[in-house]
mmCIF file of the C-alpha atoms, coordinates in Angstrom:
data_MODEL
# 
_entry.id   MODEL 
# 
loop_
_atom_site.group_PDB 
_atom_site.id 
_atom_site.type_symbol 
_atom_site.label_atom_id 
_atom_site.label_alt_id 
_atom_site.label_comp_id 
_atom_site.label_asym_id 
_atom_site.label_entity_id 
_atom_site.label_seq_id 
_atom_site.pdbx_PDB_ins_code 
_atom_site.Cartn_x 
_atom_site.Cartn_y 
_atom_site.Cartn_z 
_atom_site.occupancy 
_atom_site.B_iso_or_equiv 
_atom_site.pdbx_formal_charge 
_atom_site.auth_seq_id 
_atom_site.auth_comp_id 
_atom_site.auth_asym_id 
_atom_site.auth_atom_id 
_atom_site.pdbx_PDB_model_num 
ATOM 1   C CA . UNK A 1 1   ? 0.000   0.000   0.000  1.00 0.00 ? 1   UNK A CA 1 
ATOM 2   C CA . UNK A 1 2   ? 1.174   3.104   -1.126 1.00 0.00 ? 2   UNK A CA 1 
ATOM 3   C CA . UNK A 1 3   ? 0.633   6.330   1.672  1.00 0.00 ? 3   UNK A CA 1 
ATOM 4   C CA . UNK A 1 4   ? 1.227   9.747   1.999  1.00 0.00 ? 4   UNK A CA 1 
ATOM 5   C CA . UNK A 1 5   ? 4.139   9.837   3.926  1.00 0.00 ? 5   UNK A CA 1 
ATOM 6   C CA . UNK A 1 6   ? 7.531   10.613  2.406  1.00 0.00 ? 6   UNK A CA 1 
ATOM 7   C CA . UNK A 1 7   ? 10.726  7.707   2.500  1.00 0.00 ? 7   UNK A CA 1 
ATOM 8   C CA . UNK A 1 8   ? 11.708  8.343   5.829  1.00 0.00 ? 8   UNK A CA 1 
ATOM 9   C CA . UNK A 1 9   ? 15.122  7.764   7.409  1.00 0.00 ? 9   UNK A CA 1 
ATOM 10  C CA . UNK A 1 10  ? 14.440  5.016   9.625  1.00 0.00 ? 10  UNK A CA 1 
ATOM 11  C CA . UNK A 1 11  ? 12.333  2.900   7.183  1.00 0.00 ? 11  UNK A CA 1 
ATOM 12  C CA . UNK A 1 12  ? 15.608  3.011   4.764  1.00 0.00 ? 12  UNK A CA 1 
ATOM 13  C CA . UNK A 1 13  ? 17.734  1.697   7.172  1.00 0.00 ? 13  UNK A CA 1 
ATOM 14  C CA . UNK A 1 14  ? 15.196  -1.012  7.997  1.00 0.00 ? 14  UNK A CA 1 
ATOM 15  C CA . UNK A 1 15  ? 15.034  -2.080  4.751  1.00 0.00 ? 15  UNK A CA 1 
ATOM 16  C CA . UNK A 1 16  ? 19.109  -1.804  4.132  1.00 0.00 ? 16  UNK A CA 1 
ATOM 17  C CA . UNK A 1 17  ? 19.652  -3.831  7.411  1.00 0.00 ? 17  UNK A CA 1 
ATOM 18  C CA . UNK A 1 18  ? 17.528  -6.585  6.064  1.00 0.00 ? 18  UNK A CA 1 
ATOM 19  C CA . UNK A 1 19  ? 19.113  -6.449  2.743  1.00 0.00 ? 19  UNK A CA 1 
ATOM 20  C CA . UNK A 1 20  ? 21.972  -7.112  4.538  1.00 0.00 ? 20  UNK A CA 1 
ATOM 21  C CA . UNK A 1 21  ? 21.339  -9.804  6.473  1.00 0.00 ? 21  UNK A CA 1 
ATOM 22  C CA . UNK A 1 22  ? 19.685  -11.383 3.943  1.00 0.00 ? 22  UNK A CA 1 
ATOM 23  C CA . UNK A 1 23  ? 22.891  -11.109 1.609  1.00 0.00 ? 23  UNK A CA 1 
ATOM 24  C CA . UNK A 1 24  ? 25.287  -12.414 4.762  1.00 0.00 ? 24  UNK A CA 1 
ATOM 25  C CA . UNK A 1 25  ? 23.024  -15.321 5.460  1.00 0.00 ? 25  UNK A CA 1 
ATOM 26  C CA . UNK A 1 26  ? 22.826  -16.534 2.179  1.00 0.00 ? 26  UNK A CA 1 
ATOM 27  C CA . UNK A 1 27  ? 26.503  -16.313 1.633  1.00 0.00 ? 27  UNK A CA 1 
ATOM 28  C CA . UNK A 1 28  ? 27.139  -12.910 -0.975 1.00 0.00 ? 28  UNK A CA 1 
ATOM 29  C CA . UNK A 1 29  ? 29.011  -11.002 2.115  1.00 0.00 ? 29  UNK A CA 1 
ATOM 30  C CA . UNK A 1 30  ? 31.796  -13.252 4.022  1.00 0.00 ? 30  UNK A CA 1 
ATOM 31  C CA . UNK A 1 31  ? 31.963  -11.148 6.800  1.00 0.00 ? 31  UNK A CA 1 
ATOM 32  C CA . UNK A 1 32  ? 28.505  -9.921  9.427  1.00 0.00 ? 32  UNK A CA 1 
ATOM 33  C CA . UNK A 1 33  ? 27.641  -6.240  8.719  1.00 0.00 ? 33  UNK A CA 1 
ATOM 34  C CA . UNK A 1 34  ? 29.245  -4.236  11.113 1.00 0.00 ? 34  UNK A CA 1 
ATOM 35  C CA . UNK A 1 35  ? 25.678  -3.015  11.914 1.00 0.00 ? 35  UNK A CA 1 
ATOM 36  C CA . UNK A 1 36  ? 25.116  -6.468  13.286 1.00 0.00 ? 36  UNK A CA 1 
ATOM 37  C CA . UNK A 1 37  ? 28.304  -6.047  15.713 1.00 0.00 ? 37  UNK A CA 1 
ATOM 38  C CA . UNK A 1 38  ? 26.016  -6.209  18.926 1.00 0.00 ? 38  UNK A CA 1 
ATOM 39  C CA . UNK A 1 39  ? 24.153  -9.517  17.701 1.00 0.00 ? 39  UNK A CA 1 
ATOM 40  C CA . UNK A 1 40  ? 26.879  -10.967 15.337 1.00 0.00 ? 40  UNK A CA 1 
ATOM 41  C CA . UNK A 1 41  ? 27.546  -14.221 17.299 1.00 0.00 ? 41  UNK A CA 1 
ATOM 42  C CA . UNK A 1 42  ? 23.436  -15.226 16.884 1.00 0.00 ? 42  UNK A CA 1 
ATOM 43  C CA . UNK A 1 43  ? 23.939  -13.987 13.273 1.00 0.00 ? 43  UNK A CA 1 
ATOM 44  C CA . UNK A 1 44  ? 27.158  -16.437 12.871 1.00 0.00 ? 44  UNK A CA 1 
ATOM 45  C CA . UNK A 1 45  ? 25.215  -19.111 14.257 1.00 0.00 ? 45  UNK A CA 1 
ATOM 46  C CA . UNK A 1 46  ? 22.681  -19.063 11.997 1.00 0.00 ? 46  UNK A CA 1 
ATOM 47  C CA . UNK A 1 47  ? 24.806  -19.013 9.137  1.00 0.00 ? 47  UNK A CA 1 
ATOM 48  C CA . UNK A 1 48  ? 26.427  -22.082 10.692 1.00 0.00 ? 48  UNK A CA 1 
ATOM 49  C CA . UNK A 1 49  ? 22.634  -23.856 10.909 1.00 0.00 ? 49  UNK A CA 1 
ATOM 50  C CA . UNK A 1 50  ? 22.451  -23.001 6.895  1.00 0.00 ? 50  UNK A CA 1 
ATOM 51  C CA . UNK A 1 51  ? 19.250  -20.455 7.760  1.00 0.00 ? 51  UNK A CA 1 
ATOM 52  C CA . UNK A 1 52  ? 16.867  -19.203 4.552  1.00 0.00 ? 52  UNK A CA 1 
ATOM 53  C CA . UNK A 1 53  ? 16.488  -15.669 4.594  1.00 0.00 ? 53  UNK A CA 1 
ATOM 54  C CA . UNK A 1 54  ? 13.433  -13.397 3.677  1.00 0.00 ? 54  UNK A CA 1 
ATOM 55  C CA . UNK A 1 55  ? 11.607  -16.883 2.876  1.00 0.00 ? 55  UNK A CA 1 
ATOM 56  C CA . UNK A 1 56  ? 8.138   -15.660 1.235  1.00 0.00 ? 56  UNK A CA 1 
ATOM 57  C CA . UNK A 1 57  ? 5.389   -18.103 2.515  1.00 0.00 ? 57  UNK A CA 1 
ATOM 58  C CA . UNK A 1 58  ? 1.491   -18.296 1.980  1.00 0.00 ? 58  UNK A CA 1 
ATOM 59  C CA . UNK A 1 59  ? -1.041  -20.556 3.100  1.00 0.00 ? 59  UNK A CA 1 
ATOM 60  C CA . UNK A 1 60  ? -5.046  -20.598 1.633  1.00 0.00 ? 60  UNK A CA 1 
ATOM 61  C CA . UNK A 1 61  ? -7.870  -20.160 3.853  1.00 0.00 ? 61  UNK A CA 1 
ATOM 62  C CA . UNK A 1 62  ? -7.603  -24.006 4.487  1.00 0.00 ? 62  UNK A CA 1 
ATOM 63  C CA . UNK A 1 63  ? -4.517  -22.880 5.930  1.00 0.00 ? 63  UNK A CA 1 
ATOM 64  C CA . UNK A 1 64  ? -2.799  -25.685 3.206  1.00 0.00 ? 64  UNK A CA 1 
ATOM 65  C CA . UNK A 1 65  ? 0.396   -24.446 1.693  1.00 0.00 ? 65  UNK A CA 1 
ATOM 66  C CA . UNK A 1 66  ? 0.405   -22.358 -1.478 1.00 0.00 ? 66  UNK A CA 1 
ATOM 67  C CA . UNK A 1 67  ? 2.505   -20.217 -3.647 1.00 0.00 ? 67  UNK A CA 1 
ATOM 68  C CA . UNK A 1 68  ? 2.861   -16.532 -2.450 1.00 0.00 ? 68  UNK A CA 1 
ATOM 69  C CA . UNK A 1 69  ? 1.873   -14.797 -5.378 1.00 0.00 ? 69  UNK A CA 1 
ATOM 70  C CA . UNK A 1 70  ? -1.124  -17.324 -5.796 1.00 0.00 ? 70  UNK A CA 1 
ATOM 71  C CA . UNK A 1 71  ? -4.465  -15.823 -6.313 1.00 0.00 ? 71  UNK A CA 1 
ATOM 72  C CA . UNK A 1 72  ? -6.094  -17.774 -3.199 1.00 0.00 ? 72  UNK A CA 1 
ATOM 73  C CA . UNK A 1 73  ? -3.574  -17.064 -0.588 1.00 0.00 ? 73  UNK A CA 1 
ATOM 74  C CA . UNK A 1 74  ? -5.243  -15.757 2.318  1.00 0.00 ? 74  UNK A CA 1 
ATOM 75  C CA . UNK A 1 75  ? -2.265  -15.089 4.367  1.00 0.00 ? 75  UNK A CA 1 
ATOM 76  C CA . UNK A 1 76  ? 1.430   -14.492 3.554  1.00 0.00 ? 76  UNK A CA 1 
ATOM 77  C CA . UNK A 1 77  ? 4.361   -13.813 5.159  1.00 0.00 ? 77  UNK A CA 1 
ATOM 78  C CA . UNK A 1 78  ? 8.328   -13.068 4.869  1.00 0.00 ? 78  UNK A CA 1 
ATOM 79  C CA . UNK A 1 79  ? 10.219  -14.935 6.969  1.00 0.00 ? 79  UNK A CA 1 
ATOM 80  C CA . UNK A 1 80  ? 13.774  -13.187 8.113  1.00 0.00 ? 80  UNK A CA 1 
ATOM 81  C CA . UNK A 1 81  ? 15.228  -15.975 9.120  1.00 0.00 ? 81  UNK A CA 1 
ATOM 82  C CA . UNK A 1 82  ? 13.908  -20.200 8.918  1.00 0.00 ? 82  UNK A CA 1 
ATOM 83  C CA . UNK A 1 83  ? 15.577  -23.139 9.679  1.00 0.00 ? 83  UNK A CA 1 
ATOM 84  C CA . UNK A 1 84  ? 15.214  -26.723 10.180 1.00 0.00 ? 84  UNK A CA 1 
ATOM 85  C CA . UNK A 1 85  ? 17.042  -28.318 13.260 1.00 0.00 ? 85  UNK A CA 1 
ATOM 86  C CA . UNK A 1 86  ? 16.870  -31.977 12.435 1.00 0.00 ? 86  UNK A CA 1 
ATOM 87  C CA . UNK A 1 87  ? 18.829  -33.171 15.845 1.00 0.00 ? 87  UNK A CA 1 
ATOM 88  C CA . UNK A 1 88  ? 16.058  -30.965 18.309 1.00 0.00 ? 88  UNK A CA 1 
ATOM 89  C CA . UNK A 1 89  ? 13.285  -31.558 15.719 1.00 0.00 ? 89  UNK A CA 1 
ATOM 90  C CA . UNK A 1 90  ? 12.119  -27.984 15.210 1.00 0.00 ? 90  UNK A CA 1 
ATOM 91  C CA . UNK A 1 91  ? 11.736  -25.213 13.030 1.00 0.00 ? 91  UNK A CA 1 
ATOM 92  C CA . UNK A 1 92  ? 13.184  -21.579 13.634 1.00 0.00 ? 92  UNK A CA 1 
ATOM 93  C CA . UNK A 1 93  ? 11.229  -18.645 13.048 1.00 0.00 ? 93  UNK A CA 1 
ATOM 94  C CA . UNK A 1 94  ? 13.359  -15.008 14.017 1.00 0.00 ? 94  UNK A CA 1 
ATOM 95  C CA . UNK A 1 95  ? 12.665  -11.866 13.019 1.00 0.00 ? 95  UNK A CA 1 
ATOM 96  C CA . UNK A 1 96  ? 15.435  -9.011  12.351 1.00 0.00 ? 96  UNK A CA 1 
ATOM 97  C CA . UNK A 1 97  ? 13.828  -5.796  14.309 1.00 0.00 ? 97  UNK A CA 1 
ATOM 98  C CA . UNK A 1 98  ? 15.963  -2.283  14.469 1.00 0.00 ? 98  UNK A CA 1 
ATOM 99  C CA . UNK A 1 99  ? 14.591  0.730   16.709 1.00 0.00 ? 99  UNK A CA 1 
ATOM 100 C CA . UNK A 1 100 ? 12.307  0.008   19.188 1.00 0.00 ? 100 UNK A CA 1 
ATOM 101 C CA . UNK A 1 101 ? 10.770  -3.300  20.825 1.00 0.00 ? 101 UNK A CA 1 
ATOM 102 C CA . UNK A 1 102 ? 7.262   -3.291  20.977 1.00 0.00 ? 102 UNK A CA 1 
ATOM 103 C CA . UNK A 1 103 ? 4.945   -5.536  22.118 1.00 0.00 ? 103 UNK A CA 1 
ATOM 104 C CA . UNK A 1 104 ? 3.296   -5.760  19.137 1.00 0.00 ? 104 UNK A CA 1 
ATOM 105 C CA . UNK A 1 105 ? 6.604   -7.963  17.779 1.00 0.00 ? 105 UNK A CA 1 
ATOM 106 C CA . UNK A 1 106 ? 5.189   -10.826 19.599 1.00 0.00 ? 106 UNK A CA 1 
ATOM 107 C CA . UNK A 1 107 ? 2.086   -11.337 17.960 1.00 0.00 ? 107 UNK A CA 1 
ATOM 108 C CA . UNK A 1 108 ? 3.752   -11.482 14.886 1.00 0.00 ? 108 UNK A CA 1 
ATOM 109 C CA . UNK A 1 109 ? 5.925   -14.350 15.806 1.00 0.00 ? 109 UNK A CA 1 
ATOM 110 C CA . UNK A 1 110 ? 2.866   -16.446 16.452 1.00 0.00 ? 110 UNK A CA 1 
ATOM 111 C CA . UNK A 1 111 ? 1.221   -15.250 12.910 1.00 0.00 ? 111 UNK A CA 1 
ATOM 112 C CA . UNK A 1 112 ? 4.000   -16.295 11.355 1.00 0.00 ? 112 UNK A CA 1 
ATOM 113 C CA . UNK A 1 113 ? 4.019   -20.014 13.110 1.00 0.00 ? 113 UNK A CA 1 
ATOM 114 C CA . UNK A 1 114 ? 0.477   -20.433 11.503 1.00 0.00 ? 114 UNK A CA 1 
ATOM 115 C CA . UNK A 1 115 ? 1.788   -19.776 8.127  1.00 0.00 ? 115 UNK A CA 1 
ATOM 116 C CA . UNK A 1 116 ? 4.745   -21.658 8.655  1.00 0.00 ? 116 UNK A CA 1 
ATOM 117 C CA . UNK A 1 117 ? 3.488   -24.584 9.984  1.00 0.00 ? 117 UNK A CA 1 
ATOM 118 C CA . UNK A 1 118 ? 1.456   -25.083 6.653  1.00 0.00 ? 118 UNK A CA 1 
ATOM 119 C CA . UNK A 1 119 ? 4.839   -25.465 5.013  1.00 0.00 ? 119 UNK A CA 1 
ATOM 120 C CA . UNK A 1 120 ? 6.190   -27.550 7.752  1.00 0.00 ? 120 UNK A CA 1 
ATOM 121 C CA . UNK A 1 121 ? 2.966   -29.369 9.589  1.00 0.00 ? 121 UNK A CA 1 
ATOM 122 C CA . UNK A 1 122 ? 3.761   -31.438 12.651 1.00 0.00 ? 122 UNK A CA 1 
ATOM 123 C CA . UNK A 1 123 ? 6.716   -29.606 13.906 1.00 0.00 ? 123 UNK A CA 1 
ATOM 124 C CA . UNK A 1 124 ? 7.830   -28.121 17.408 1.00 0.00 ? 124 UNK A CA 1 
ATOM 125 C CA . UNK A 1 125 ? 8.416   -23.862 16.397 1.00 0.00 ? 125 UNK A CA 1 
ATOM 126 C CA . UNK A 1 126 ? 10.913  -21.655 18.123 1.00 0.00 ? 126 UNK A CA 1 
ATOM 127 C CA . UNK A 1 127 ? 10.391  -18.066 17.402 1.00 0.00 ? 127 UNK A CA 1 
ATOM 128 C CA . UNK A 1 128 ? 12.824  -15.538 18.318 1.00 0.00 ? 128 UNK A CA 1 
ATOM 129 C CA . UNK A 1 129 ? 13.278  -12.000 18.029 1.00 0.00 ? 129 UNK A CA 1 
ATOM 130 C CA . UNK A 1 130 ? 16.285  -10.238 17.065 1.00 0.00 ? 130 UNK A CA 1 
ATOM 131 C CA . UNK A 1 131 ? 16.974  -6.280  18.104 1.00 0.00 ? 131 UNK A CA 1 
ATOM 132 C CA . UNK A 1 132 ? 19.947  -5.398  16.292 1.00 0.00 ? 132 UNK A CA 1 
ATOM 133 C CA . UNK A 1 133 ? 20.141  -1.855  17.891 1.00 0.00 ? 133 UNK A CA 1 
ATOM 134 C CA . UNK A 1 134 ? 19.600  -3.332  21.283 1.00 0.00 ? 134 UNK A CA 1 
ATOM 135 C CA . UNK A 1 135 ? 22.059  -5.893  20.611 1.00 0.00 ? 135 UNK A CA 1 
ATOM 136 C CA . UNK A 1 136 ? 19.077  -8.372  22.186 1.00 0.00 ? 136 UNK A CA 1 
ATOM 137 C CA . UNK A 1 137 ? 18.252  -11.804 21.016 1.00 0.00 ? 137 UNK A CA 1 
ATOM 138 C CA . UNK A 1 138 ? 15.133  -12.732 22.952 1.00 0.00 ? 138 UNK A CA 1 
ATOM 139 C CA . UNK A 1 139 ? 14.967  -16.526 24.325 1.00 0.00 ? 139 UNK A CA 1 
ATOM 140 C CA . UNK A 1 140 ? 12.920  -18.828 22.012 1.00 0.00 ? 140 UNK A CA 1 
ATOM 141 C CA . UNK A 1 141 ? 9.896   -18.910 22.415 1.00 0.00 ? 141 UNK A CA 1 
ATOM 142 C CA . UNK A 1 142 ? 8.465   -22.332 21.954 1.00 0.00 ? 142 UNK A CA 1 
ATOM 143 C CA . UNK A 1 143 ? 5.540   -23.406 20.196 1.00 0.00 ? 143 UNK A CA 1 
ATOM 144 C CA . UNK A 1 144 ? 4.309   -27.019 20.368 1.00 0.00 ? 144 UNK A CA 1 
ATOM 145 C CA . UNK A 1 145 ? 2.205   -28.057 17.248 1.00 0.00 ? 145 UNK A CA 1 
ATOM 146 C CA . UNK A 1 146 ? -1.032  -28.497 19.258 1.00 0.00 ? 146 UNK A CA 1 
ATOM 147 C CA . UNK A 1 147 ? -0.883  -25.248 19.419 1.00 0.00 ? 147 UNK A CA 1 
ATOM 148 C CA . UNK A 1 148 ? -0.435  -24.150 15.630 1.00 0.00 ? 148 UNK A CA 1 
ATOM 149 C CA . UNK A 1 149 ? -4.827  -24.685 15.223 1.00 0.00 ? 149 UNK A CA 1 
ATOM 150 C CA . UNK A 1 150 ? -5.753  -21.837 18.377 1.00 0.00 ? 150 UNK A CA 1 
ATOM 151 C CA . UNK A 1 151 ? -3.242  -19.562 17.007 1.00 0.00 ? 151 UNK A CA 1 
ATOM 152 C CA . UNK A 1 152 ? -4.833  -19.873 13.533 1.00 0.00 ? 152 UNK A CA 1 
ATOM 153 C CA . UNK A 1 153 ? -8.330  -19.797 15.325 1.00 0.00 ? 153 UNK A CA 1 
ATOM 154 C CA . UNK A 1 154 ? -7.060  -16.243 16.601 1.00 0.00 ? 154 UNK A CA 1 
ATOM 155 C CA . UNK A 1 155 ? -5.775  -14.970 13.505 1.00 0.00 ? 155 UNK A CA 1 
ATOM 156 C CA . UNK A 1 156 ? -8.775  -15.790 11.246 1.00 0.00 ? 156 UNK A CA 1 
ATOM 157 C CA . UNK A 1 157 ? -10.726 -14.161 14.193 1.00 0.00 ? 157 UNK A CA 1 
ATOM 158 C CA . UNK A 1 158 ? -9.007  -10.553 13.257 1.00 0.00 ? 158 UNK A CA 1 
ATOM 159 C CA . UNK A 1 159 ? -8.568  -11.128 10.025 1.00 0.00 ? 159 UNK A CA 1 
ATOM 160 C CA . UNK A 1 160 ? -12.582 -11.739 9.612  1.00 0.00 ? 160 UNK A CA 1 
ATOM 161 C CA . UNK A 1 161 ? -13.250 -9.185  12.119 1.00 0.00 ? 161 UNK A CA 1 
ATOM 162 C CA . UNK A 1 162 ? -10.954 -6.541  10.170 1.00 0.00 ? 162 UNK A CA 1 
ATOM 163 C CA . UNK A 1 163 ? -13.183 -8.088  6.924  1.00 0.00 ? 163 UNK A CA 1 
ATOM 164 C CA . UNK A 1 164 ? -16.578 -7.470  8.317  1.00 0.00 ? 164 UNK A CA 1 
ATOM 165 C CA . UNK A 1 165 ? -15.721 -4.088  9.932  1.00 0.00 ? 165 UNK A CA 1 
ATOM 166 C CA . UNK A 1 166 ? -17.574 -0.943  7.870  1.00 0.00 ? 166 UNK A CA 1 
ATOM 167 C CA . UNK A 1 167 ? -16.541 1.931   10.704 1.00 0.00 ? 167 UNK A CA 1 
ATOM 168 C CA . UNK A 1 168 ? -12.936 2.336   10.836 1.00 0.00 ? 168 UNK A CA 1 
ATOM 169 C CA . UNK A 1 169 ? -13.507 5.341   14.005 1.00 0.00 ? 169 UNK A CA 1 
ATOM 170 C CA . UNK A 1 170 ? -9.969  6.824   14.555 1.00 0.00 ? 170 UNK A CA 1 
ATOM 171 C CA . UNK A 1 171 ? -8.243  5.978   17.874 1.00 0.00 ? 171 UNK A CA 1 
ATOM 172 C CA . UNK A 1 172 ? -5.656  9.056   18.070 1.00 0.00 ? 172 UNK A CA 1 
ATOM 173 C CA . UNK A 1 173 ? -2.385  8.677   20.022 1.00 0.00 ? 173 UNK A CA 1 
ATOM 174 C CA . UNK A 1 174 ? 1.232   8.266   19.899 1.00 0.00 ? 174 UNK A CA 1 
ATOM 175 C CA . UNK A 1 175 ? 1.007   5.836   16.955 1.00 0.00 ? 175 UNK A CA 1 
ATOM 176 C CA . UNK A 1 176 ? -0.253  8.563   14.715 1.00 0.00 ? 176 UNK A CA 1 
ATOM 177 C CA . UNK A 1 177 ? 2.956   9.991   14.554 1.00 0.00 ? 177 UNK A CA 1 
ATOM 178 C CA . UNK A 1 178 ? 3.972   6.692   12.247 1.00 0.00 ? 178 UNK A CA 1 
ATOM 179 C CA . UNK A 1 179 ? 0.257   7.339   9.984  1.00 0.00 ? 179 UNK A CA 1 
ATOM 180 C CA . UNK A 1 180 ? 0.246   7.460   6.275  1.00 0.00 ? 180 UNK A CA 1 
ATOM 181 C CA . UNK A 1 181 ? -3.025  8.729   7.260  1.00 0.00 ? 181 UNK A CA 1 
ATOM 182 C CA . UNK A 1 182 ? -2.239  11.933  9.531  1.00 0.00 ? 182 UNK A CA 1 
ATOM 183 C CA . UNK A 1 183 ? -2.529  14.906  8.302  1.00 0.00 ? 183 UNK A CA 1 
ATOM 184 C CA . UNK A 1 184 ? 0.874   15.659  8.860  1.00 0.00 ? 184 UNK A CA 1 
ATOM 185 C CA . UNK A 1 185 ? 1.998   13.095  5.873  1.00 0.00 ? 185 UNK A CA 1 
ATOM 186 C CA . UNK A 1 186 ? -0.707  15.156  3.759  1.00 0.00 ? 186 UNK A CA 1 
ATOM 187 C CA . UNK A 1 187 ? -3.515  12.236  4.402  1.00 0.00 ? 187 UNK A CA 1 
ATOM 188 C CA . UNK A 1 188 ? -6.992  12.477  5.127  1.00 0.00 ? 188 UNK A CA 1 
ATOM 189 C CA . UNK A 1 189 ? -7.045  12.242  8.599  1.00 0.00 ? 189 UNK A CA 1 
ATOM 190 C CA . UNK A 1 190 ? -7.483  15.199  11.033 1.00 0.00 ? 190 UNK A CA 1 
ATOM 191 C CA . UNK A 1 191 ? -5.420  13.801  13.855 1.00 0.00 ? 191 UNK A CA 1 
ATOM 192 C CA . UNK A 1 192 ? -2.070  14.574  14.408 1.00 0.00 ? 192 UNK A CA 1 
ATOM 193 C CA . UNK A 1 193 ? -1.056  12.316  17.492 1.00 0.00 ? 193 UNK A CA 1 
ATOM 194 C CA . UNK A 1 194 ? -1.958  14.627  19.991 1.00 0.00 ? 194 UNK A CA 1 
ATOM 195 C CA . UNK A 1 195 ? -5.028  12.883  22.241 1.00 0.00 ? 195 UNK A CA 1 
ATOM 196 C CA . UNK A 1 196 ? -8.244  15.452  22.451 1.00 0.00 ? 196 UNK A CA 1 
# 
C-alpha cells in the first residue's frame, strides 16, 4: 500500500539492514555487517545452521500451503530468518527488528508459526526475536504443534473481524505519529497524534 508519507530515514535503514542480512546469510558477504556487531555471534550461528532468509510463505484459507503470489492465498508472510534443526526436531522462526521493541513484535511471531506450519505441519516452532540496535536476542519462544490450530483460530478471528468491519472510528495517540493517514503526511485524517 502506497501512503502519503515521504521515505523516511528510519524505514531506509530497515530495509538496508535486512538487505543485509539477507545477503550475509545466504553467503554474498563473508563477513557480518558491522551493523550487526552487537548480535553478530546469533547472526554467525545461523549461518552455521544453513538459515533461509526473507523466505516468502502463503497458506489458503484451508490454511494448506500455497505459492505466495497465488491468487487464493489468504495469508502471507516473509520470513527473516527459517531453519530446520533436524537433531532438536524444530523449526526456527526469528525476526530481524531495528529501533524500538514493541509488544506488538510478539504477535507477529505467532502469525507467522500459523503460516509456517502449513509449510512444515507437525513440527515443534521456536520463534525468536532479534533487536539489532539493542544488541538483544530474545529466548525462544516455543511453540508445540497443538498449538499451531488456536493460534490460527485467533488470527482468522481478526482477520474476519478486520473483513466485516464498515466503521474504521480513529483511535488518536502516539502511533499517529507513524500514519500514512495523519494529516501531517498530507492524508486524510485530522489527527495529528496529539489525544483530544
Amino acid at each position: 500500500m502506497a501512503g502519503f508519507r515521504p521515505e523516511s530515514p528510519s524505514a531506509n535503514r530497515g530495509s538496508d539492514l535486512h538487505d543485509k542480512a539477507d545477503r550475509y546469510l545466504k553467503g554474498e558477504l563473508n563477513m557480518y555487517p558491522p551493523e550487526f556487531q552487537r548480535v553478530s555471534t546469533h547472526l554467525m550461528s545461523l549461518k552455521a545452521k544453513h538459515a533461509l532468509s526473507e523466505q516468502k510463505l502463503a497458506a489458503n484459507v484451508e490454511w494448506a500451503p500455497c505459492d505466495y503470489d497465488a491468487p487464493d492465498a489468504y495469508f502471507r508472510a516473509i520470513i527473516d530468518v527459517l531453519y530446520v534443526d533436524e537433531v532438536d526436531k524444530y523449526i526456527g522462526v526469528e525476526d530481524h527488528k531495528s529501533g524500538q521493541i514493541y509488544p506488538e513484535h510478539t504477535v507477529q511471531m505467532s502469525d507467522y508459526v500459523a503460516v509456517v506450519a502449513a509449510h512444515y505441519p507437525g513440527y515443534q516452532f521456536r520463534t525468536r526475536l532479534i533487536y539489532i540496535d539493542q544488541g538483544l536476542v530474545t529466548k525462544p519462544k516455543v511453540v508445540e504443534a497443538v498449538m499451531v490450530k488456536p493460534i490460527r483460530i485467533m488470527l482468522d478471528g481478526r482477520i474476519k473481524n478486520a473483513e466485516d468491519d464498515t466503521i474504521w472510528p480513529t483511535k488518536p495517540g502516539d502511533h499517529c505519529k507513524w500514519c500514512d493517514y495523519s494529516i501531517k503526511y498530507g492524508g486524510p485524517c485530522p489527527f495529528t497524534g496529539k489525544r483530544n
